[in-house]
C-alpha angles and dihedrals in degrees: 000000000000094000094103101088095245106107090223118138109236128208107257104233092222134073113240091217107075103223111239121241133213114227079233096057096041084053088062099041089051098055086041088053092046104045084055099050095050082048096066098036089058079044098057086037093062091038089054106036123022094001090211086153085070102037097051082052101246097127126019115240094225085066093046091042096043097053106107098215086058106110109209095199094058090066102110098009106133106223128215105280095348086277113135104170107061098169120024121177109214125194123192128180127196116216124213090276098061095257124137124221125180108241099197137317138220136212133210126178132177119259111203127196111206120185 
C-alpha cells in the first residue's frame, strides 16, 4: 500500500471494524458460498471435458476459446477428484434489508509441473 515510493496516504480497502455475523446469517452465506462454488466448478468440468455448455448453444465458443486464462491442454485432462477450483475467494455483501449478494469471486487453481 505505501510501497510505491510516493509518500501519499492511500485509502486501506478494509474496515477496521470486522463486521459481526449471526450464526444464522453465516448459515446462509455458507450455503450460499458452497452452492457457488460447486457451480463453477460443474461449470469448468463441462468447459474442460464434454463442453456440453457450447454445443447446446449457451455460450458461444469464441467466447470459451478466446479467453486468455482457458487452457486448451487441459480439455480431457482428468483432474484429481473432478475438482477444478481448488481456491476460490468469495465475497458477499449484506444490504440494509438483510439480504446477501455475492460482490465478486475469484478463482485460483494449481498449476503442476511434472517432468
Amino acid at each position: 500500500m505505501y510501497s510505491d515510493g510516493e509518500g501519499i496516504e492511500k485509502i486501506s480497502p478494509f474496515d477496521i471494524l470486522p463486521r459481526i455475523i449471526t450464526a444464522t446469517e453465516w448459515s446462509i452465506i455458507e450455503r450460499g458460498i458452497k452452492q457457488r462454488v460447486k457451480a463453477l466448478n460443474i461449470f469448468l468440468a463441462d468447459v474442460y471435458d464434454d463442453q456440453f455448455i457450447i454445443k447446446d448453444g449457451k455460450i458461444p465458443a469464441a467466447l470459451i476459446l478466446s479467453c486468455p486464462n482457458f487452457m486448451k491442454e487441459m480439455v480431457g485432462v482428468d483432474v484429481s477428484h473432478g475438482i477444478y477450483t481448488h481456491i476460490s475467494g468469495i465475497d458477499p455483501m449484506g444490504d440494509s434489508d438483510g439480504n446477501f449478494y455475492l460482490l465478486e469471486d475469484n478463482l485460483r487453481t494449481p498449476l503442476v509441473f511434472r517432468t
